[in-house]
N, C-alpha and C positions, 0 to 999 in steps of 0.2 A: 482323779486317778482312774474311773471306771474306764475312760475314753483308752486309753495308754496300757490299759491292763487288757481291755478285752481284744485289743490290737495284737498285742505279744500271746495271747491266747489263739488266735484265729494263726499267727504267723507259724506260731510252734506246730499246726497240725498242717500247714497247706504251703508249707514254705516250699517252692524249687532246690533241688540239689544244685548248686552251682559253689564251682570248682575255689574261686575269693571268698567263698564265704567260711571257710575251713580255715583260714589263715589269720596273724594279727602281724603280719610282713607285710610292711605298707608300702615297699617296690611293687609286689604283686597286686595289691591293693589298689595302688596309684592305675598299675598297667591295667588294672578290671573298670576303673572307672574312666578315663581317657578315652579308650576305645569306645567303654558305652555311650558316650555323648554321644546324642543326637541320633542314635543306630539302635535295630532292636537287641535283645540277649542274643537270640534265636539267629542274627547276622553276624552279632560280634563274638560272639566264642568261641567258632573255627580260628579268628584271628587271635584273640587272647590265647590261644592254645600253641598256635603257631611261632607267637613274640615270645610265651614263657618257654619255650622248647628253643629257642634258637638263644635266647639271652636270659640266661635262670637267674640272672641279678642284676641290678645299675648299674654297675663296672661295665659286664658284657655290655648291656645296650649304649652305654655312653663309649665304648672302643667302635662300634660300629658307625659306617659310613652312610650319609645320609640318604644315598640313590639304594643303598641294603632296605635302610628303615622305611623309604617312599615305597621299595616293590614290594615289602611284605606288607605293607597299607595298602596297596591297591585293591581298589574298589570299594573303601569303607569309604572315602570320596569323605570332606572338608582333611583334606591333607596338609593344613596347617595344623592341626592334631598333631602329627607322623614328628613334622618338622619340631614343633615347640619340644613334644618329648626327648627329643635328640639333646635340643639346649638342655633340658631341662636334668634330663643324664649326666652331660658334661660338668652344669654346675655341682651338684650334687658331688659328683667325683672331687672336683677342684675343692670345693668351702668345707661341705663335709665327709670327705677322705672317704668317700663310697658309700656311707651311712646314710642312710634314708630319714631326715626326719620323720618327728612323729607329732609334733606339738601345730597345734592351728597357727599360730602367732611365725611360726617358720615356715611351715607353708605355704600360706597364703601370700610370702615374698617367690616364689617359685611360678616361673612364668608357664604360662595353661594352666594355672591351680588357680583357680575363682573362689568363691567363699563356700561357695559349696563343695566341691570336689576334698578343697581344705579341711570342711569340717566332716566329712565322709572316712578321710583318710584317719585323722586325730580321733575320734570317735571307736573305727575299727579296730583301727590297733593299739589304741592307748587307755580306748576307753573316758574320753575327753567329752564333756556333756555339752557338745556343741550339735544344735538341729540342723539336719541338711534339707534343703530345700527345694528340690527339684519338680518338674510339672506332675509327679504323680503324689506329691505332700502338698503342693498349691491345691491341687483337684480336691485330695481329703478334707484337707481344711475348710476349703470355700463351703464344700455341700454341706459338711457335718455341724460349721457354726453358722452356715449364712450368712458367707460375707461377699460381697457384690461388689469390691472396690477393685476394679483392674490390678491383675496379678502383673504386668508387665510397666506399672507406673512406678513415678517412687515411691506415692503414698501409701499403696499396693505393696511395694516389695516390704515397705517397711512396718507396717501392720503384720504382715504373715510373717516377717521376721520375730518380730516381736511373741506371736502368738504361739512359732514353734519352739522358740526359745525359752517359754514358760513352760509350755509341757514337759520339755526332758530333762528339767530339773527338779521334777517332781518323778522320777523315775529309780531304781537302782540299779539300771541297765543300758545304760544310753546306748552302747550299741547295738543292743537287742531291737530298743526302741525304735533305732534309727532305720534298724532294716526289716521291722515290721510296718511303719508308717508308708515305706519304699515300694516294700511289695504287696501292700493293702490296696494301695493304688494303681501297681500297675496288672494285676488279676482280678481284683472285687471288683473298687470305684472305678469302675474301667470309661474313657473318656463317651462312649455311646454303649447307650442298653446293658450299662449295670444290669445284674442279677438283685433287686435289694430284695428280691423274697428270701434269699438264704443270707443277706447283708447279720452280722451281729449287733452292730449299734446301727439299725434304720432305727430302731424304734425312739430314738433321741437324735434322729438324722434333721436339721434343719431342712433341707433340700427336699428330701423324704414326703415329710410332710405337707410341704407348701408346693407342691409339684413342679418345683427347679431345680431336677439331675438332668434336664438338655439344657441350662440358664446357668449355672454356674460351672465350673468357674466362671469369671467374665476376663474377655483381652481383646485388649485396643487393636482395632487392626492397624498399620502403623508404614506396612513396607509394601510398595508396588513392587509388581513383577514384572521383570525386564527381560525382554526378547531378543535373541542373538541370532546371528545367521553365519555358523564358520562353516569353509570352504577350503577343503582339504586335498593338496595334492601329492598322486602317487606318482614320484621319481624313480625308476628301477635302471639298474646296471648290471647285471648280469646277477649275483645273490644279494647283492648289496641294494639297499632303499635309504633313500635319503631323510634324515631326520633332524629334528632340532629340540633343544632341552626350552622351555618357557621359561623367560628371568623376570621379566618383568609380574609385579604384584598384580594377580588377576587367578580365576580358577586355576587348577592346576598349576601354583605355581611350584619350578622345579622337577615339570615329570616332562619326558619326551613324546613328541608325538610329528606329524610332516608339514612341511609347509604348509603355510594355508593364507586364506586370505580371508579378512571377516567386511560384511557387506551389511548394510542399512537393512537390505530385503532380501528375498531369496535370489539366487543368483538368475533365474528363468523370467523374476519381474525387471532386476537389474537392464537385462538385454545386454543393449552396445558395451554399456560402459563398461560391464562385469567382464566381457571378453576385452576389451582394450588394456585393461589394469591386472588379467592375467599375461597378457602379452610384454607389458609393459618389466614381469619379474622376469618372466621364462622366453623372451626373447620375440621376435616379430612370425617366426615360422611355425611356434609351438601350436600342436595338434589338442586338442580338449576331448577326453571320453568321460562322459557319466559314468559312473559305476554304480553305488546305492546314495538312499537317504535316510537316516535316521534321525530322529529326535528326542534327547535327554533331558531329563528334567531336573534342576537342584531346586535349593528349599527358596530360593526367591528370584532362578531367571528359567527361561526355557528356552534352551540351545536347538537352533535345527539345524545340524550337520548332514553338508554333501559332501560326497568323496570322486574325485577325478581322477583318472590317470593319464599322463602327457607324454608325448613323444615329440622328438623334435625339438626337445627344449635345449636353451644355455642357461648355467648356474654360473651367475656373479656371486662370487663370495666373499667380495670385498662388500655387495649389497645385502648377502645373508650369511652374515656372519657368523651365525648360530648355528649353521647348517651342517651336519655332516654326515658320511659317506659309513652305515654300519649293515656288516651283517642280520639278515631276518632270525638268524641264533642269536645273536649279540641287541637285538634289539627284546626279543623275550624275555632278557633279563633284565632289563633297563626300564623303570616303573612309568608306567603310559597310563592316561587315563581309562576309565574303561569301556569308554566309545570305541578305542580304537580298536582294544584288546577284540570287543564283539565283532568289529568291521573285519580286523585279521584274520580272526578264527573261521568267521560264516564264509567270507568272499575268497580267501585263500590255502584255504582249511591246513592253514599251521599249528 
């Protein structure tokens, strides 16, 4: 119990003000932990603020349309978050008549609700003695007892399942517990250059002692990163720019952004062939101007986007049939990655 008590001690005097933690309404709950995946507080609570202000409950967000929910995610980028929560509303509406569950065992049938989110939810608002596990309770744990079995295996998951799930049934708080564990790890155990001289349990720190707070946690490296080359063209008619929505399963899917054409290499190594297969869309007379180049990075490829604009061109759109003809106002509203959004702003200053 000392571990779990002096946690909830350290929490009560250095805990963040933040806005979910005031509440046991697990819609607002739900919407505080969706967002935060993968994203910092510090990123995602302009948004969280913006979602609880446009949709004050499930009903609202499950009436809403899915290109609403896409533009008001833009830029928190993995937008299959945006999407899932849309479903995830609807059901909600549909099974149980707007009510939000609150039990792990129901949520965790709730599509984007993992086992963690589930027991985050059930814990906060119900008070349900289920351990949530996230990379800043994997960090706690590994350093504090010394465990060196890959957090990202199954042996891994299921070890630290196992070990956070003894701890918080030794508690009379679980969700005290839950979100002192949370945020022990992401202000103390911090993933580089801890503070352990002001740490409360170094002095029973495994890690601590054997000097492995840069060694643990430990995680399989597992996924190579993949390199892209998209090539983006600007179509203009008098205020109107040509666009198209992404259908197919790939980044961005469902947000709009221009034609383009994606290439093995950058368009400059390409040569001949990059100009013959833009020819080949935009017709035999079509004019090619550089305009910029940028490059964005997600959590396992690295996009290096060009942007062109053409004259002279013809649109087949029986061959781009995605394609179509919107105002630069009407395009502001319509959720675009946010490569573009930068390109539009700097190069056009809309």
């Amino acid at each position: 119990m000392a571990f779990q008590q002096e946690l909830i001690g350290w929490y009560l005097i250095n805990k963040r003000n933040l806005p979910w933690r005031d509440t046991q309404d697990a819609y607002i709950i739900w919407l505080s932990e969706i967002i935060l995946q993968q994203t910092r507080v510090e990123q995602g609570l302009p948004y969280f603020n913006r979602f609880l202000e446009a949709y004050p409950t499930v009903s609202d967000f499950a009436a809403a349309s899915e290109t609403q929910i896409l533009k008001l995610w833009q830029g928190l980028g993995y937008y299959s978050r945006g999407r899932n929560m849309l479903f995830t509303a609807k059901q909600i509406q549909e099974l149980y008549e707007g009510v939000f569950p609150v039990s792990y065992s129901e949520l965790v049938k709730l599509k984007g609700v993992g086992e963690y989110t589930a027991a985050a939810i059930s814990s906060f608002s119900s008070g349900e003695a289920k351990a949530v596990l996230d990379g800043n309770v994997f960090r706690v744990l590994s350093r504090y007892f010394g465990i060196d079995t890959p957090i990202n295996n199954g042996a891994g998951k299921k070890q630290f399942s196992e070990l956070a799930q003894s701890l918080i049934m030794h508690v009379d708080d679980p969700a005290l517990y839950n979100q002192a564990i949370m945020e022990f790890g992401a202000l103390q155990c911090k993933p580089k250059s801890p503070d352990c001289g002001i740490c409360p349990i170094a002095g029973s720190c495994y890690a601590k002692h054997n000097n492995l707070i840069d060694v643990l946690p430990v995680k399989l490296k597992t996924v190579k990163v993949k390199t892209r080359y998209i090539n983006y063209f600007i179509c203009q008619a008098e205020d109107c720019v040509l666009v198209n929505k992404r259908i197919k399963e790939d980044i961005w899917q469902h947000l709009y952004d221009f034609p383009r054409i994606e290439t093995l290499v950058a368009p400059e190594t390409a040569g001949e062939e990059f100009s013959i297969e833009v020819k080949q869309r935009f017709g035999p007379d079509v004019v090619i101007r550089p305009l910029m180049q940028m490059k964005h990075l997600l959590t396992h490829q690295i996009i290096y986007v060009q942007f062109f604009a053409l004259d002279n061109y013809i649109i087949n759109f029986n061959v781009n049939a995605e394609a179509n003809w919107v105002s630069w106002a009407d395009l502001d509203q319509l959720p675009q990655p946010k490569i573009l959004t930068k390109f539009i702003n700097f190069y056009f200053n809309k």
